[in-house]
Each structure stands twice: as C-alpha cells, then as structure tokens.
C-alpha positions, 0 to 999 in steps of 0.5 A: 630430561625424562620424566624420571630424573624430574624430582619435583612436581607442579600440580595444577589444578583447574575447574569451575567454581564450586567443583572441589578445587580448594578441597581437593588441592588441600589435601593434595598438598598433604599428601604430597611430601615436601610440598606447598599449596599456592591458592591463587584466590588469596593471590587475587584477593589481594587487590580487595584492599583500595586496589582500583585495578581492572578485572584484567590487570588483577588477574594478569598480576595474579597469574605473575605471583603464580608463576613467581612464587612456584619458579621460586619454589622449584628452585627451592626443591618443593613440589607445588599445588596451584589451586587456581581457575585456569581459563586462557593462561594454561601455554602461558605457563606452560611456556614460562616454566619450560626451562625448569627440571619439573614434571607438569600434571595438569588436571580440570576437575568437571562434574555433571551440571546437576552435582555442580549445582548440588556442590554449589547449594552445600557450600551456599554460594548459589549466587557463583551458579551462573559463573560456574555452569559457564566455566564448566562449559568453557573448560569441557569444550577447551580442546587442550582441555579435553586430555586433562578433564577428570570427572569427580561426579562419583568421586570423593575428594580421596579417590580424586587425589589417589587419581591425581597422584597415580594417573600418568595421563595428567603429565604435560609434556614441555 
C-alpha cells in the first residue's frame, strides 16, 4: 500500500533528555487531528510504585505498553505520538507494527552539546547532564539514526513541529 492510501500516522519521537521531547510531542498531538499522545516516561513511571523490577524488564514492559496501547490506537483509527527515548528498540518496532496500514515518521531530536546543557540548566534537572550528553552521542552516532536526526539548535518548538508535520525525509519504510 502506498503512502497515500495510509490514513493514519505514528509519530515517534526520539532524543536525549532534555532535548524538547515532551514539548514538542505535546504540541505535536494538538495539531495533528484525531490524535493521541503516548508519553512513554509515565508508561515507565509505573513500576515507582513497589515494583521491584530491573531497569531491563521495566523498559522492556514499557516498550510492550508502547507498542499495545498504539496497535490498538491505529486499530481505532487514531494517529499517535509516542514521546519516549528510543535507544535499541527502533527494528523492534518497526518490525512489530509492519502488518498495520500506517505511516511511520520517525524523528531524533538533537541539539548542539552546548544548548542541550542550556536546555537542561532551564528546566533544572542538571544532575540528567551526563545521562543526556551520552545519549546525544549514542543517538547521533546510530547509524539508522543518521537519516532521521533533526536538529532543534535554532529552532522553537513550532518550526520543529511545521518540519515534523511537513518533512517527507521522516517516513519509515516498513
């Protein structure tokens, strides 16, 4: 099936933390109509509770919930954001939702190291510094990455979502 006979999308959205995930991804769900926002933090945050669970089963589960809840939410003709760090588990999906009549756009939000830091001191978690400037250098050097990075040094959160909304170099093929 074409591109063009796919009537609903997934969008899912990648970066270090602190890059604007969470505020770009919500306001990506605004605009897009008849959509649904999936924030895989509050899937993750679950396992707070007296969950004694490893860091690796927590986000193995997460990454389940993920894909359910958006299976289901094609199913039930919405578009979905997922706002979640994807790190290993981008075929993994990709491969899991192939059977589904959807278009895939893929992007990975990076900035320079120096407006991450910026961004980071702003919303005052500097103590995820480290944890970011690692995943920044993870993400950029991914090579299945590389097609999908888009950078936000300059840009504010509208422009970046005018550029996820617009840009044909963010579809997966699956």
């Amino acid at each position: 099936m074409s591109d063009e006979n796919k009537k609903n999308v997934i969008y899912l959205v990648s970066g270090p933390v602190g890059i604007g995930k969470s505020t770009t991804s919500k306001k990506l769900a605004q605009v897009v109509k008849k959509c649904v926002l999936l924030e895989g933090d509050s899937i993750l945050q679950m396992f707070e509770y007296g969950a004694e669970t490893s860091w690796e089963k927590r986000l193995s589960l997460t990454w389940d919930n993920i894909l359910t809840l958006t299976r289901n939410l094609i199913q039930n003709d919405f578009n979905v954001v997922v706002d979640f760090v994807v790190e290993d588990e981008f075929d993994w999906f990709c491969k899991h939702i192939s059977d589904l009549q959807v278009t895939l756009k893929y992007i990975v939000l990076r900035a320079s190291k120096e407006k991450l830091i910026e961004r980071i001191r702003m919303r005052g978690d500097i103590d995820s510094t480290e944890r970011s400037l690692f995943l920044l250098n993870k993400l950029e050097s991914t090579p299945s990455n590389q097609q999908f990075l888009f950078d936000t040094t300059l840009r504010n959160s509208t422009e970046i979502v005018e550029a996820i909304i617009n840009d044909t170099g963010f579809i997966v093929k699956i």
